[in-house]
N, C-alpha and C positions, 0 to 999 in steps of 0.2 A: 383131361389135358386141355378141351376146349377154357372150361371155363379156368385155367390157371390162365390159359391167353388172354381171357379176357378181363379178368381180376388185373392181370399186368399193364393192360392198355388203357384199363378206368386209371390206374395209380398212374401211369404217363400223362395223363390227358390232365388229372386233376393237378401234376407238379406245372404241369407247363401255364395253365390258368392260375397257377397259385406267384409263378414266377411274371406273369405279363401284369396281373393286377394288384401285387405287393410295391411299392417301389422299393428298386434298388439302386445303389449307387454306382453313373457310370464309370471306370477309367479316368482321371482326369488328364488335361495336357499341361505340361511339364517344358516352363521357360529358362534357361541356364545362363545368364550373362558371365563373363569373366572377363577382367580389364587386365592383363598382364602387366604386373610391377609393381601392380598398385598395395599399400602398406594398410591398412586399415586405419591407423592414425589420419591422413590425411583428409576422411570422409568427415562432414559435417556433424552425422550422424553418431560419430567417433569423437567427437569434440572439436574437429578443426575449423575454427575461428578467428584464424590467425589476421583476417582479411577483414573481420567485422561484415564478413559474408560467405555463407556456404558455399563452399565448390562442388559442391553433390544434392542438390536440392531434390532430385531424384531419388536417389539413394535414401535421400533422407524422408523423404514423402514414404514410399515403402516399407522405411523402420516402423513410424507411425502407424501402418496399417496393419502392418506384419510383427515380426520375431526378431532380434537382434543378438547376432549372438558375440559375445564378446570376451571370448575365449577361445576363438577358432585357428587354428595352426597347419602347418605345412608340414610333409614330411620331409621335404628338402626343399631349399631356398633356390629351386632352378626350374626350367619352364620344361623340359621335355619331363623329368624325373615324378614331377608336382602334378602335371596331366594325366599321368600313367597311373598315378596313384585314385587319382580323383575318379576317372573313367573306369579302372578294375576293383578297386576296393582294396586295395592293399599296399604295404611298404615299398622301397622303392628295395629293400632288401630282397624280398618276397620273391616281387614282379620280374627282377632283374637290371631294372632299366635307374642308373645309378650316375648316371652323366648326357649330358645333351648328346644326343650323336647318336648311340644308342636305341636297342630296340627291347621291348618286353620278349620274356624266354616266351617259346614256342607255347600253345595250345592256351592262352593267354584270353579269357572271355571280359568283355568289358559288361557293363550293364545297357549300352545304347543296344548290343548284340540282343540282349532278351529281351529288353525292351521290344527290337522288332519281329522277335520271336513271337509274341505274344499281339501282334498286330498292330501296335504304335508305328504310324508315321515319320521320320526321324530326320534331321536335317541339322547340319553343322556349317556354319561359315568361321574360318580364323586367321586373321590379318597375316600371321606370321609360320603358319602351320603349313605347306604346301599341301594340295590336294595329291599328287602324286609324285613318287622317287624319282630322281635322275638317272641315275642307277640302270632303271626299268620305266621307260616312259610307260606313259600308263597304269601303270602297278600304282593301286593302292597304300599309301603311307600307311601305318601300323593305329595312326590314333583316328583314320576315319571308317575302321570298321563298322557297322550295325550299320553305320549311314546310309539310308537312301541316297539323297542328298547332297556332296559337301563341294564347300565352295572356298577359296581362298582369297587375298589379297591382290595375288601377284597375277592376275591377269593371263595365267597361265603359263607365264615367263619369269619363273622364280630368278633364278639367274642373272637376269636383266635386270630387270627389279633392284634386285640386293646391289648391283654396282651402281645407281642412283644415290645419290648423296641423300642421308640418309633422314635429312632435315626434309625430303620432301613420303616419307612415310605412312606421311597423317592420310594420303590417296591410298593405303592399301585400306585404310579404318574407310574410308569413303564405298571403296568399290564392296567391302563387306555388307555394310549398312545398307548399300542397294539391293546386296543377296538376298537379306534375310529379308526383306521390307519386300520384293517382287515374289520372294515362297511365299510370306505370309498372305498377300493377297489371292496368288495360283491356290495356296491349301483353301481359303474360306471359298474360294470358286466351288471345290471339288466337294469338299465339307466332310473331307476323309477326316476322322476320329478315333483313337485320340491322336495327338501326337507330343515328340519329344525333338524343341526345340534347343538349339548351343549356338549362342553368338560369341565371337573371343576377339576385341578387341588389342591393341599393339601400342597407341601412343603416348601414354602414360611413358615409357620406355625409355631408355638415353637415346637421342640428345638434349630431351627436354625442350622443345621448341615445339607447341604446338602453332597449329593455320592460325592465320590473323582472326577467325571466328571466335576464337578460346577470350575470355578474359584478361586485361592485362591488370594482375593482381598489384602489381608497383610500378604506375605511372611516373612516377618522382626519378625512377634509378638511373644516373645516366653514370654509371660505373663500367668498368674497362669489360663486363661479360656481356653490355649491352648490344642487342643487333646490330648489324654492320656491314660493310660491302661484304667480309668473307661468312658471314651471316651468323656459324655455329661458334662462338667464341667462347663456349660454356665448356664443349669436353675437352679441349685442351687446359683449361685451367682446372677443372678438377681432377684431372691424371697426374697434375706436376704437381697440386694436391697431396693425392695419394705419394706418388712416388719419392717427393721430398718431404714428406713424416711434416706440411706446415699446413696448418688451415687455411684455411679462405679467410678473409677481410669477413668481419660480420656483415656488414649490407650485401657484398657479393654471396655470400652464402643465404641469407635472405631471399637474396634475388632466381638463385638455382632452385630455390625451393615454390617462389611464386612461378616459376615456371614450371616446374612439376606440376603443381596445383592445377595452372590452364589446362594443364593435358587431361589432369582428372574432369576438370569440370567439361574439356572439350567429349570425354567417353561418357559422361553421366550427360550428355544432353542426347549423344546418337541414340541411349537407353530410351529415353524419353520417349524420342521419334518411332523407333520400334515400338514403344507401348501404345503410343498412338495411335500405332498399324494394328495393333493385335483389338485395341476397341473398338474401333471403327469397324472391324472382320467381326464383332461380337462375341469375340473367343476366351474376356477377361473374366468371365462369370464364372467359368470352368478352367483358369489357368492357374497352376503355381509359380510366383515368379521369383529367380534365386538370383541375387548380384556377389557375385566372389571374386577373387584374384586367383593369381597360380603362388603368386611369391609377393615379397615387398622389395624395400629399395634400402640400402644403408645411410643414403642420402648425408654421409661424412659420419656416423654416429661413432664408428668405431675406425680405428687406425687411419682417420682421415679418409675414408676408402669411400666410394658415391654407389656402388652396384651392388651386386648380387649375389656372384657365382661363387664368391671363395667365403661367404659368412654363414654361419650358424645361429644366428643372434636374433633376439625375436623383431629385430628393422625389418627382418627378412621373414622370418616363418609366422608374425601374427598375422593372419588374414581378418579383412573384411569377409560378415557372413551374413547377408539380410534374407529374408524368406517373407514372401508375404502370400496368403492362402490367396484361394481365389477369391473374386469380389464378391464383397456379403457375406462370406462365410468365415472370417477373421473368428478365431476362438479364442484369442487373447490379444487385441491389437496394443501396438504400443510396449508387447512384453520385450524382457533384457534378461536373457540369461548368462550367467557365469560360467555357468557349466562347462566342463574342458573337454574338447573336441576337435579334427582334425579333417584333413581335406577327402581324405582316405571313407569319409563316413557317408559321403555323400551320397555314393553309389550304391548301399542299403536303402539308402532314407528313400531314393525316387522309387527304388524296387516296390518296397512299401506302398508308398505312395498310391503305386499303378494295381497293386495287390498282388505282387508278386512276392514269392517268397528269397532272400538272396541266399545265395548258393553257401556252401559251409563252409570253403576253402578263403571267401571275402574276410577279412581282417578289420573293415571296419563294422559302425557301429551304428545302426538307423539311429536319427536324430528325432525321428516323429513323433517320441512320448515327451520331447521339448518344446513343443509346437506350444502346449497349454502352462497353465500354471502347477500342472502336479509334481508335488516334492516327491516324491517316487522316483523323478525322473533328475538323474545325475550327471550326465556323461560317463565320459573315462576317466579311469582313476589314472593313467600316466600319456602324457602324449612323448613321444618317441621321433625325434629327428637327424637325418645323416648327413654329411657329408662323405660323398662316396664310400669307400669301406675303410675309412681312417676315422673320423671325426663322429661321436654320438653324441645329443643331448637329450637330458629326461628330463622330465619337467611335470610337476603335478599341481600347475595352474599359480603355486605360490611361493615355490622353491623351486629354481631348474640349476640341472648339473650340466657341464660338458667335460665330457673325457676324450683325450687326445693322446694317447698311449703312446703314440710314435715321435709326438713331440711338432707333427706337420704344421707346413707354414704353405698354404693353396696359394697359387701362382696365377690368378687370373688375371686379367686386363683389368687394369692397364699394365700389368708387371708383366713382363716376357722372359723370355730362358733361350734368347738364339743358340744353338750348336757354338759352340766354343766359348762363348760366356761366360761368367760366374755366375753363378744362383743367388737372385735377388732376397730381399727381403719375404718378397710377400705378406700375406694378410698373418699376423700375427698371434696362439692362441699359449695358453699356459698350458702344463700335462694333466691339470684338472681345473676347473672354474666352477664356482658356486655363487648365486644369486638368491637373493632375497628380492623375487618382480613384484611386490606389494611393494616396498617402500624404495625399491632401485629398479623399476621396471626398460628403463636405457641398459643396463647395466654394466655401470660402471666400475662397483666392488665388489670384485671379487673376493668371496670371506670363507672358500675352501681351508684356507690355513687355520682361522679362527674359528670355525666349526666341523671340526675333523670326526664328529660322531656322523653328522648331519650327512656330510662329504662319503663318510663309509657306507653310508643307508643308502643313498643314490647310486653306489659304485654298482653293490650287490645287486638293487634294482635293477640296473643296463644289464649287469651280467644274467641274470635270469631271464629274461627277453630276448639277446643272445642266444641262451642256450638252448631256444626252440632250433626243432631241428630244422624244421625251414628257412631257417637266418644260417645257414653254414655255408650256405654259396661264395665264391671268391667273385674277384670287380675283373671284368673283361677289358683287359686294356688293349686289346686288339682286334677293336670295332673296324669293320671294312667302310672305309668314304671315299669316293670318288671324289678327285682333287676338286671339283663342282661345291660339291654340298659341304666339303671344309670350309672353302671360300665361303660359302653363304652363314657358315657359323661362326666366322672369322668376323665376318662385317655387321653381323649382329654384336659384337660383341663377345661371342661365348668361344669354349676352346673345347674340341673334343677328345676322349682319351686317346694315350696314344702307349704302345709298348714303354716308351724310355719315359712316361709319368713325369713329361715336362709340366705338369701344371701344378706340382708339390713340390715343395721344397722339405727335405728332413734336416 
């Protein structure tokens, strides 16, 4: 017996000398930017040169260094739904969480959750995301779980805040960019390792008026949206837009759009400053750094409409997806994959990353055999997008379907449905749509009718992803909000469900 003990404590002795003078590789730390609204088209990096100057010099610095992915998608075109997906790994079918307002069903694990499982550091600021419910002062909101950490825009006075006219929002991006710039410095003080950073940016957003910081993309415009004593004279002209089915003036629509651009360019410069922070802390040698959206912006492309919440269309679900390894260690810099993939994937890919294995119930799909040049490495063969539990599209990077069975017409803002009203137009879709995004990537023709095999293959596809039994759940229209937290999703912009499903028209 003696000598098996000691047989066993030579074999300990020799693993642990074999483990201290082998190297191995630490953990690394894990950077998440996310700009809210932002379209992918709009990055330099994407090709926007509308300006004869890039509004994402950053972003596009990154490409260069990093991974570019250029087929990256949403699972829903909306900020609560899109987060949920990206944070747990899965559909917004899945998760539960199908509308802003809304919470993930219970026992819901995110990856920030194992991440600090696993002894990662973890730290969230988000311009628009309150750190705690109204509800329940205090109580933790549902998407800063795992967080040590988290920090919001609002000063700790959501409420307040949100009745602030909403032109001066660009201070919630302000008070974040402080957050995360005062952790970064406290984290290199402590030299706690590794950790897993999320910064989430807001002003990209409506009303489109970024601080006089931002570049003024069209100096020349002195058209009727230009600034003014009442300052925001952009959302009322693209609501009357929308609502009276007439486009904008080309130079005013021009002009809505150099304004978006500032705002990017104003979120792609706070990246910057935050990168600045994390080099100067010495922390870029060992970081991975990820620049994404939650959703895009329709920016007029379809039914005149400028937003977000009532489209399907890829204005809204392409994301920007840049990745760039830590410094030095680039295995393909400059690469551009096609590959089709989804926001849902994310939360594999950092598990990975960290060397974590993800869980089997996650639905998406690590990205990290993309990282290099190996043709092994494909993506997904379908990305899959909702509007709540009426509207699906499938899409396989080169053909996308949408199917609208009930014939819905989404009722969001600017369109309203007061009690005793008619039912407005709203956003407008056919009972199926077929696209060819290779040679119609706006999509404009719909060629369902003209390719009725094509149109059947895509049907039977949604239905077989459907028929998982995990996708049987119905849409909870009778989310509990405290008249508080409507108003704050009221003034964003956004509408949450409600039993009598004002925000569809059939």
């Amino acid at each position: 017996m003696r000598r098996v003990l000691i047989l066993c404590a030579a074999i300990l002795i020799a693993a642990a000398a074999v483990w201290f003078l082998v190297p191995h590789e630490e953990p690394p730390c894990i950077v998440l930017f996310s700009i809210d609204t932002l379209r992918a088209d709009r990055l330099g990096c994407y090709g926007n040169d509308r300006w004869h100057a890039s509004p994402s010099p950053v972003a596009d610095r990154l490409a260069a260094e990093g991974i570019l992915f250029d087929n990256f998608t949403a699972t829903r075109g909306q900020t609560h739904p899109s987060i949920a997906s990206m944070l747990l790994g899965k559909y917004p079918i899945t998760h539960g969480l199908r509308e802003n307002g809304q919470k993930p069903r219970p026992e819901q694990t995110s990856f920030v959750e194992l991440l600090a499982d696993e002894g990662y550091a973890t730290a969230g600021f988000a311009s628009n995301l309150q750190a705690y419910t109204i509800r329940t002062p205090r109580r933790a909101a549902w998407w800063t779980h795992g967080f040590e950490t988290f920090g919001d825009g609002y000063g700790g006075d959501p409420l307040g805040e949100i009745r602030r006219p909403l032109q001066d929002q660009w201070g919630w991006d302000n008070r974040v960019e402080a957050q995360a710039v005062e952790w970064i410095r406290g984290h290199a003080r402590k030299g706690k390792e590794p950790f897993f950073l999320w910064v989430h940016f807001f002003d990209v957003h409506k009303p489109y008026l970024p601080d006089d910081s931002c570049p003024d993309f069209m100096p020349g415009y002195g058209g009727p949206l230009a600034r003014g004593g009442d300052y925001d004279r952009i959302t009322p002209a693209i609501d009357k837009a929308t609502l009276s089915g007439s486009p904008l003036a080309p130079d005013d629509h021009d002009y809505v759009l150099a304004c978006y651009d500032a705002g990017v360019a104003g979120a792609d410069a706070r990246i910057g400053r935050i990168m600045k922070e994390l080099e100067a802390a010495g922390l870029m040698e060992k970081t991975w750094v990820v620049y994404t959206s939650d959703h895009g912006e329709e920016l007029g492309d379809h039914n005149n409409y400028f937003y977000h919440g009532a489209s399907i269309y890829e204005s809204v679900l392409r994301l920007p997806l840049v990745v760039r390894p830590p410094k030095g260690r680039s295995e393909s810099p400059g690469l551009k994959t096609s590959a089709l993939c989804q926001n849902l994937d994310l939360a594999p890919t950092f598990l990975e990353l960290a060397g974590i294995s993800p869980p089997e119930e996650m639905e998406g799909i690590s990205l990290r055999g993309l990282f290099t040049n190996d043709d092994r490495s494909t993506g997904r063969e379908l990305a899959v997008a909702e509007w709540q539990d009426l509207i699906f599209s499938v899409s396989d990077g080169s053909m996308k379907y949408i199917f609208n069975p009930h014939e819905a017409c989404p009722v969001k803002p600017p369109w309203s449905w007061p009690p005793g009203s008619p039912p407005p137009r709203g956003f407008v879709y056919q009972r199926e749509e077929l696209y060819d995004l290779l040679r119609d990537h706006k999509e404009k023709q719909n060629i369902a009718g003209s390719r009725p095999n094509v149109t059947e293959e895509f049907r039977k596809k949604l239905g077989r992803w459907l028929s998982d039994p995990s996708r049987q759940e119905g849409f909870d229209t009778n989310t509990e909000l405290t008249s508080e937290e409507r108003e704050i999703l009221e003034r964003l912009g956004y509408t949450a469900p409600s039993a009598d499903r004002r925000d569809v028209r059939f």
